[in-house]
C-alpha positions in Angstrom: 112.5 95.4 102.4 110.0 97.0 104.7 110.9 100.5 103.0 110.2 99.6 99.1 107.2 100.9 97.4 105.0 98.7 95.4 102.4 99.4 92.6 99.3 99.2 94.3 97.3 98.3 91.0 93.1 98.2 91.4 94.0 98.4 96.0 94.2 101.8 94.8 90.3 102.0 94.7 90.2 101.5 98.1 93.0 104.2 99.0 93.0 106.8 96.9 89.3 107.7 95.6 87.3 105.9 98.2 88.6 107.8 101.2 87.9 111.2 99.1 84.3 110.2 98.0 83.5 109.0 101.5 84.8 112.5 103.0 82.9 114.4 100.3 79.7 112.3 101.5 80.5 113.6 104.7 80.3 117.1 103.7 77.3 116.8 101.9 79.0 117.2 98.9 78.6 114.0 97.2 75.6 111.1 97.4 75.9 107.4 96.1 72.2 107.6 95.6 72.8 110.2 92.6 73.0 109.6 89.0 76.7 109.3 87.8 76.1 112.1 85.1 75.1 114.2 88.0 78.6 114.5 88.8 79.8 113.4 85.5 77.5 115.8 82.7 79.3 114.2 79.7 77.5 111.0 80.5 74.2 113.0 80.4 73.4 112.9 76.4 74.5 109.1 76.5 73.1 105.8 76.8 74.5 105.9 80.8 72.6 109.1 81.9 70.5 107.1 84.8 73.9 105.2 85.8 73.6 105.0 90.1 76.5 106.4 91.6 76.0 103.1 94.1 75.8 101.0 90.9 78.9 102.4 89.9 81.0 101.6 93.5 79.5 98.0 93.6 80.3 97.2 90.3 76.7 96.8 88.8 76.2 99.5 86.6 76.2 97.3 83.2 79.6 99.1 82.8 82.1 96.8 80.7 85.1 95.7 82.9 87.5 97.3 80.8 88.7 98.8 77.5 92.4 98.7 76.0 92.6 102.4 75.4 96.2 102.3 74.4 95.5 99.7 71.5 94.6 102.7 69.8 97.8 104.4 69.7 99.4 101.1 68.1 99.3 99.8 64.6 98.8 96.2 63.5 102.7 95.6 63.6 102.5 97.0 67.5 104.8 99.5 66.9 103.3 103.3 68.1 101.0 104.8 65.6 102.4 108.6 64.2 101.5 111.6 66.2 101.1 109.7 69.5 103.7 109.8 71.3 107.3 111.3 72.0 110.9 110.6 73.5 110.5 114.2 75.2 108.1 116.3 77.4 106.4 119.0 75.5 103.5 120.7 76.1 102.0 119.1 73.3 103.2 115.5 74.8 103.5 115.3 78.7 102.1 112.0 79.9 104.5 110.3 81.2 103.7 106.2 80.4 107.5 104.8 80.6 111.5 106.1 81.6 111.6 107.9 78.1 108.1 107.8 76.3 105.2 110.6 76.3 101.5 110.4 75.2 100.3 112.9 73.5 98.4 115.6 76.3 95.2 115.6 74.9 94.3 111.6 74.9 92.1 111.4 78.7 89.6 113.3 76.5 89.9 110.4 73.9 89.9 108.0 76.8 86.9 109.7 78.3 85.1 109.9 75.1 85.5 106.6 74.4 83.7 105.3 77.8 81.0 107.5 76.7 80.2 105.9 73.8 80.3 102.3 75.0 77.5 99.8 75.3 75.9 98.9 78.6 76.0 94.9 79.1 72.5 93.5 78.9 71.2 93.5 82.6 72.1 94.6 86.0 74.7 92.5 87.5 77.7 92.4 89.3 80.7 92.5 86.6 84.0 94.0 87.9 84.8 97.2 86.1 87.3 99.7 86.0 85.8 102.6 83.6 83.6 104.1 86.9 87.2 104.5 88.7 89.1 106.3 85.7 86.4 108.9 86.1 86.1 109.7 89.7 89.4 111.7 90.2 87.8 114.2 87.6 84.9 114.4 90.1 87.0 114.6 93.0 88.8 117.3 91.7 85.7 119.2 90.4 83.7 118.5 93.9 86.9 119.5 96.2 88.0 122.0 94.1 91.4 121.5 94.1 94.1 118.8 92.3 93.1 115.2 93.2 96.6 114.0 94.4 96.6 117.1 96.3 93.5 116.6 98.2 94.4 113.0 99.3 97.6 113.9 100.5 96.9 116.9 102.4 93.4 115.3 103.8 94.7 111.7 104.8 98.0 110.6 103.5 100.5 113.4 105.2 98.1 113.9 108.4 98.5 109.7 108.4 102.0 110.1 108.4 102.0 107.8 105.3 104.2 109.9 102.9 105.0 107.1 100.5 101.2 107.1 99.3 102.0 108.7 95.8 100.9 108.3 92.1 104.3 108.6 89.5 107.0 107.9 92.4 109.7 108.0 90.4 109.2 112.2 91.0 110.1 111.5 94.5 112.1 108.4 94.9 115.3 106.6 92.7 114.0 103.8 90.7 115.5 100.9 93.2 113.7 101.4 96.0 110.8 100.6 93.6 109.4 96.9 93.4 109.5 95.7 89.9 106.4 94.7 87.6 106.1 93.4 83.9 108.4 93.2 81.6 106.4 94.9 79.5 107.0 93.6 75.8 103.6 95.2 73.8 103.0 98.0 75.0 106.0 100.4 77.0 108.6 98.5 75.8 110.6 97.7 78.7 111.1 96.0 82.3 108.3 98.1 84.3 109.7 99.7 87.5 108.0 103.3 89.7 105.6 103.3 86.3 102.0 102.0 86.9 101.3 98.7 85.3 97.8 99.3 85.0 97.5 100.3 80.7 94.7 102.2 81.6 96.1 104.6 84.6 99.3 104.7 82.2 97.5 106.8 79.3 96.1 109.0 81.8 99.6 109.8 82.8 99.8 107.4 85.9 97.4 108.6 87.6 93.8 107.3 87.8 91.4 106.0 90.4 91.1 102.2 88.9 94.8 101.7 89.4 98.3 104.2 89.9 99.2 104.3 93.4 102.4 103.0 95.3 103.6 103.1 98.4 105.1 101.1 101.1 103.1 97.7 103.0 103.4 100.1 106.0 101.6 103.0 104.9 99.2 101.4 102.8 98.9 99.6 106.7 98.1 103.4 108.3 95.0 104.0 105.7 93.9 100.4 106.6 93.9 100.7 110.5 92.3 104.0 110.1 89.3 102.2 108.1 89.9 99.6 110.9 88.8 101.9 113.3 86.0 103.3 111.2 87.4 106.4 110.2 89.6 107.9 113.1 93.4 107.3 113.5 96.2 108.7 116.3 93.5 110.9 117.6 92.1 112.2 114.5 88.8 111.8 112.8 88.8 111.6 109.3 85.6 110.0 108.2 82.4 109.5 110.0 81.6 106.2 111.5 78.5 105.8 110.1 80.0 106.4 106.8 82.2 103.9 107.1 79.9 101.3 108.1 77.6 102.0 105.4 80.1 101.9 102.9 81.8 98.9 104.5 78.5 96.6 104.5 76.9 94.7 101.0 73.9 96.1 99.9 72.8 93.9 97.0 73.4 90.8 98.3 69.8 89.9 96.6 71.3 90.7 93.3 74.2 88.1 94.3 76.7 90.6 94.6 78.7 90.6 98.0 80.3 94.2 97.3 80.1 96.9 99.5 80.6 100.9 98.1 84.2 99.9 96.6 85.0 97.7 99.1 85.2 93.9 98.2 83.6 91.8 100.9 83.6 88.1 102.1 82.2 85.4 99.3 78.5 84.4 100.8 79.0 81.5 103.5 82.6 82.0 103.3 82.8 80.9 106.5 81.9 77.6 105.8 84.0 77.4 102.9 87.5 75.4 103.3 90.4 75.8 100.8 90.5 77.1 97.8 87.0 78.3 98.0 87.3 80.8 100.6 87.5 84.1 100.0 89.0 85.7 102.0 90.2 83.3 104.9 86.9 81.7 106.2 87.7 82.9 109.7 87.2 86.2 108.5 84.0 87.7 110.0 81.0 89.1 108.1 81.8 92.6 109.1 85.1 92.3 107.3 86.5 94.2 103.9 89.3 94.7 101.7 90.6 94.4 98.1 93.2 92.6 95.9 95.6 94.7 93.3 96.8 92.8 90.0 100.3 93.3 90.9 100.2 90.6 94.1 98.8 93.5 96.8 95.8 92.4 99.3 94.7 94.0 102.0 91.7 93.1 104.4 90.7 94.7 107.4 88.2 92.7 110.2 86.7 95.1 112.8 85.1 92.5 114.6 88.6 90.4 115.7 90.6 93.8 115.2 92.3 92.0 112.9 94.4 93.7 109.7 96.4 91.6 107.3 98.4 92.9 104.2 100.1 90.8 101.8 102.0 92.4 99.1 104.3 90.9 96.2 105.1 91.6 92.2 103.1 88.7 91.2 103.6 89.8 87.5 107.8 89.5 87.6 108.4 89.1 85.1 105.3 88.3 83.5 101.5 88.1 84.0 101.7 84.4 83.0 102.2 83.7 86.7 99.1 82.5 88.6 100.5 81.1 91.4 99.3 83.3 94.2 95.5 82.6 93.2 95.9 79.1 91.9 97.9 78.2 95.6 94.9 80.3 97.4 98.7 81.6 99.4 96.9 85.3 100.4 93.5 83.8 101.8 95.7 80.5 103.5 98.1 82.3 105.3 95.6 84.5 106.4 93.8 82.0 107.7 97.1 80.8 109.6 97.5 84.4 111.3 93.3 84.5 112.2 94.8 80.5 114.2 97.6 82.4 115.7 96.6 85.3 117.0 92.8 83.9 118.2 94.6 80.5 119.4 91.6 78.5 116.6 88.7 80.7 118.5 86.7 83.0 116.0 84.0 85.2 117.7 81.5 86.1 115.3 
């Protein structure tokens, strides 16, 4: 149904964080050309001191793609380790991970600590990670001064008219009118539905900038045409163009990485890929960005054809084992179907 919200997983780089980062920029208040730990100090006495800010957004900053934070609250039976968690909200336990479970309050400092102290990978390269993302809604928050999930919503997602953007929905919505994940057998226990997916976001409380957002294919549409038209929507500017198109375009194509700042971008001669091979549809043009969520959400946006598609669907129900959508190439080929419909088999480039 047009009105059910779905978990967003990693799209919510691209919607939640981005959109504050590039507004900050635009206020002078925040620079991809910085060090990470100038943002960031408790990276400053570690081996990622001199991490680029830029690095970090194009996923070259020798970060590792991921760490299982929540392994560490489980013992070697995967049952919950002592001291952890709790079936009520206390003060001492109030993040919310499932319907009736609560990490102990104090555990982002683990999960922060833990990034910290990670090895770099050998050489500069482009290796998709999430551990930049987990951080920036800290650095939002410090920059803006003011709540993270407060900031977005009051600077983009309410003036969008796109109310269903939220993290932890199930404070503002009844559980059906939520799109089912995982059925979650190692970690939370149970059928996943209005709780993030993401393991990660979930120890944070649900909310994170890797992962954590839901929302309906129609709003998520709103902050998508508003990138569309490089920053302004219904009258209203909210980022600078020139933002936007500098965020929007690769910069280290040299270094064989097609990412722009967050943004994902089209594989190198996608266009004159067929099949399988593209990414995204090969009629897409040059100009054109997006991103993909682990739950079955893609959304890409083409300034040059005006063109916006969103796909969304619970790839992982019931279980992650599914890899149909990527293995069928269904996103990028029925894009490519609506590129033939709507430009009648012409592509202006």
């Amino acid at each position: 149904m047009p009105d059910d919200l779905f978990d967003f997983a990693s799209l919510t780089k691209i919607l939640a964080p981005l959109p504050a980062l590039m507004r900050l920029n635009d206020q002078k208040k925040f620079s991809v050309k910085k060090r990470m730990s100038d943002y960031w100090p408790d990276w400053k006495i570690s081996n990622k001191k001199d991490i680029l800010i830029e690095d970090v957004l194009s996923h070259q900053a020798r970060l590792k793609t991921g760490i299982p934070f929540w392994l560490k609250t489980m013992n070697s039976s995967g049952d919950y380790k002592q001291g952890y968690y709790s079936k009520d909200s206390t003060a001492q336990f109030d993040l919310r991970v499932s319907k009736g479970l609560y990490l102990l309050t104090s555990f982002p400092d683990s999960v922060y600590a833990t990034i910290r102290k990670s090895p770099l990978l050998s050489r500069k390269r482009f290796v998709y990670s999430d551990l930049g993302f987990i951080i920036f809604p800290r650095i939002i928050a410090a920059l803006a001064n003011q709540d993270y999930e407060t900031y977005l919503k009051t600077n983009f997602y309410t003036l969008l008219g796109a109310s269903t953007l939220t993290y932890r929905p199930y404070l503002y919505y009844p559980l059906d009118k939520m799109v089912p994940t995982e059925n979650d057998l190692s970690f939370r226990k149970e059928q996943l539905q209005g709780f993030v997916h993401d393991e990660s976001s979930a120890v944070l409380g649900g909310i994170s900038g890797n992962a954590g957002l839901f929302g309906t294919i129609n709003d998520a549409a709103k902050m998508m045409q508003m990138y569309l038209n490089y920053g302004s929507y219904g009258g209203v500017r909210f980022l600078s163009e020139a933002t936007m198109k500098e965020w929007t375009k690769p910069h280290f194509e040299k270094l064989h990485n097609r990412r722009g700042y967050g943004f994902d971008k089209p594989s190198q001669g996608n266009n004159l890929s067929t099949g399988e091979k593209s990414y995204p549809a090969p009629l897409c043009s040059d100009a054109s960005f997006g991103h993909t969520g682990f739950t079955g959400t893609y959304a890409w946006a083409d300034p040059v054809t005006g063109i916006l598609f969103l796909f969304f669907s619970n790839r992982i129900y019931p279980s992650r084992d599914n890899h149909l959508l990527n293995r069928l190439n269904l996103r990028e080929s029925i894009q490519q179907m609506a590129y033939q419909i709507l430009e009648n088999g012409e592509h202006r480039r």
